[in-house]
C-alpha positions as CSV (number, residue, x, y, z in Angstrom):
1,X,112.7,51.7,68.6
2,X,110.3,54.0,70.1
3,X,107.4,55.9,68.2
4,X,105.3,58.4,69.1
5,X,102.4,59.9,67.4
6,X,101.3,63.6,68.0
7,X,98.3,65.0,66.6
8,X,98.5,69.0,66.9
9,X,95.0,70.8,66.8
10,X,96.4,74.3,66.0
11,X,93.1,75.8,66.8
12,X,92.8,74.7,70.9
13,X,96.7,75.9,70.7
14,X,95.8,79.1,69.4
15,X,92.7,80.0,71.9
16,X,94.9,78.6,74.3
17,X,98.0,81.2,73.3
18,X,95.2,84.2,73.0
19,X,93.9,83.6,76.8
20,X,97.6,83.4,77.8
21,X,98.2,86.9,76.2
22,X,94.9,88.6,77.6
23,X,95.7,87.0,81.0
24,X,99.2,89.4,81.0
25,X,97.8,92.1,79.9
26,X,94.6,92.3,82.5
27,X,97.6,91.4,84.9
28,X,99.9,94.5,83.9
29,X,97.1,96.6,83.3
30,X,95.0,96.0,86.1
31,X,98.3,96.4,88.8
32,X,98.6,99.9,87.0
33,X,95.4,100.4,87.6
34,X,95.9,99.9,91.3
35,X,98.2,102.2,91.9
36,X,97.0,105.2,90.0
37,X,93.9,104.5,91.8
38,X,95.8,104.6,95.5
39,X,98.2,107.5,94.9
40,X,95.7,110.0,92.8
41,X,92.3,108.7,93.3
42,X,91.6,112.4,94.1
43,X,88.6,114.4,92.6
44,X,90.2,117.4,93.4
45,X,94.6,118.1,93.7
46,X,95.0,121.6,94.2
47,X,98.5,123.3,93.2
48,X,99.9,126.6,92.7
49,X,98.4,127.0,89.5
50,X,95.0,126.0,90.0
51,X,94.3,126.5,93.7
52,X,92.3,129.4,94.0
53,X,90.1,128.4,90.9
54,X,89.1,125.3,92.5
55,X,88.8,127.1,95.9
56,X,86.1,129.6,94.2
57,X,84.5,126.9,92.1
58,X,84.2,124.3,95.9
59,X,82.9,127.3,97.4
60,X,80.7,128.2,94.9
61,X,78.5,125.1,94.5
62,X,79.1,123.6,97.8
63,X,76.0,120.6,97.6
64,X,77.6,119.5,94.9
65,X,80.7,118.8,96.2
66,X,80.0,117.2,99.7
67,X,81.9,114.2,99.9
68,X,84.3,114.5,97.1
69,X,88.0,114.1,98.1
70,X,90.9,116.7,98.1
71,X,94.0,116.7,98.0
72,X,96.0,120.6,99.0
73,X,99.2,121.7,100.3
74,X,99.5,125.1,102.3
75,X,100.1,126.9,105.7
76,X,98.5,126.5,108.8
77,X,96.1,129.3,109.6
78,X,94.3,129.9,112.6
79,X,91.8,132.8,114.0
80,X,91.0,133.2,118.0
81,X,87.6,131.9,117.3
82,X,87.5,128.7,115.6
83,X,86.7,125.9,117.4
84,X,89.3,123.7,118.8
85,X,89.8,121.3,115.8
86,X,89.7,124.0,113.1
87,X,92.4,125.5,111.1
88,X,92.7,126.7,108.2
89,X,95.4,125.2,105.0
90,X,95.9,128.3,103.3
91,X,98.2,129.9,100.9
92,X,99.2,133.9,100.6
93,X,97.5,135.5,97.7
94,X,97.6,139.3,96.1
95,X,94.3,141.0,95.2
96,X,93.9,145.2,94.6
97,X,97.9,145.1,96.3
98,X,96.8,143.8,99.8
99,X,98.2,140.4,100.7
100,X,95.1,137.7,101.6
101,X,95.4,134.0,103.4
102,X,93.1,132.0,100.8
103,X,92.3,128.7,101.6
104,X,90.1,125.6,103.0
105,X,88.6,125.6,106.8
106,X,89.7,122.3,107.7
107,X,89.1,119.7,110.8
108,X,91.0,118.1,112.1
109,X,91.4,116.0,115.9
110,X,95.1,116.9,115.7
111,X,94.9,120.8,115.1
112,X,96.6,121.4,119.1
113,X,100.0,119.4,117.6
114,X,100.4,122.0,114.7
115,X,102.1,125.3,115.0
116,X,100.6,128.0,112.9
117,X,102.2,129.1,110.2
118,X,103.6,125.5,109.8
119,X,103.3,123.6,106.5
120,X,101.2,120.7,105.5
121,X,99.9,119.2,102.9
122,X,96.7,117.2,103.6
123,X,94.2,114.7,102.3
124,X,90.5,114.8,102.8
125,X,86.8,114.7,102.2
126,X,84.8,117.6,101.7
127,X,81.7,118.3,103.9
128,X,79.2,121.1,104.9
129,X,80.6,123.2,107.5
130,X,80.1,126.4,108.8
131,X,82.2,129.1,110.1
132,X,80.4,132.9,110.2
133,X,78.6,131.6,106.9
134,X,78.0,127.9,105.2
135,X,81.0,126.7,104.0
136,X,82.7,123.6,102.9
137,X,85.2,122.4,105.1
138,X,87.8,119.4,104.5
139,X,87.5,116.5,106.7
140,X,91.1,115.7,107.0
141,X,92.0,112.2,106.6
142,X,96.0,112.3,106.3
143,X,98.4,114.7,107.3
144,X,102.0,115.2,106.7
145,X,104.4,118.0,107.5
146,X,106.3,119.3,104.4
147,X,108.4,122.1,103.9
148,X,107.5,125.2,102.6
149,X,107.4,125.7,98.6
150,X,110.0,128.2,96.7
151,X,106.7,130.1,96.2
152,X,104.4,130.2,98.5
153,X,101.9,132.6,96.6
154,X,98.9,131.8,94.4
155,X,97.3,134.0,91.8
156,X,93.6,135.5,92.2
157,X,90.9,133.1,90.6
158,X,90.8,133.2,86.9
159,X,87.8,135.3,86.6
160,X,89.1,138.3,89.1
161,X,92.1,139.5,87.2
């Protein structure tokens, strides 16, 4: 016959049960954590609804928002005299019953390969620019061609209705 003697110190088993169960969780929590970071680690994601409000408020305090990162869907835009690597990603806009392009002067190494008109949406970095007047302009960092939305209209800022 065989005996065997087992002592149980219920304490050690229970701290060693506790780290088991905070080891999970920092693992589920901290893989969540990852990927909201990498998919919406914006400071700024402008949509129909808020778009020209963050637009005014950007171009409003521009120091304080050098280097923050943006995140914006609209149409290419282009004038005869911006530079080579500018457009901008703009969006149609009523004001007073005239029809305005608002948007974000961007740049952009790629801006010969888009066709204006054509639909983007874009990820980038905010920095001081200028184009007739100090502006900020988006340092583009990712590009993708999209489709144009159902509505392709934004309303006026907030504070100008």
């Amino acid at each position: 016959m065989f005996i065997c003697n087992f002592k149980l110190n219920l304490k050690k088993i229970l701290i060693a049960c506790i780290i088991i169960a905070i080891a999970i969780v920092l693992l589920i929590e901290g893989t969540k954590f990852i990927k909201s970071t990498s998919i919406n680690n914006f400071d700024y994601v402008l949509t129909e609804e808020n778009f020209t409000d963050y637009l005014k408020s950007i171009h409003d305090d521009i120091p304080n928002n050098i280097g923050k990162t943006i995140k914006l869907s609209g149409f290419v835009f282009t004038l005869p005299d911006f530079k080579i690597n500018n457009f901008v990603c703009g969006r149609n806009m009523i004001l007073d019953n005239e029809e305005k392009v608002v948007g974000f002067l961007c740049e952009y190494e790629k801006t010969s390969e888009l066709l204006e008109n054509e639909w983007v949406e874009i990820t980038g970095t905010i920095i001081h620019g200028y184009y007739m007047t100090d502006m900020p302009v988006i340092k583009i960092e990712s590009l993708k061609k999209i489709t144009a939305p159902a509505n392709t209209y934004v309303n006026p800022p907030k504070d100008l209705v």
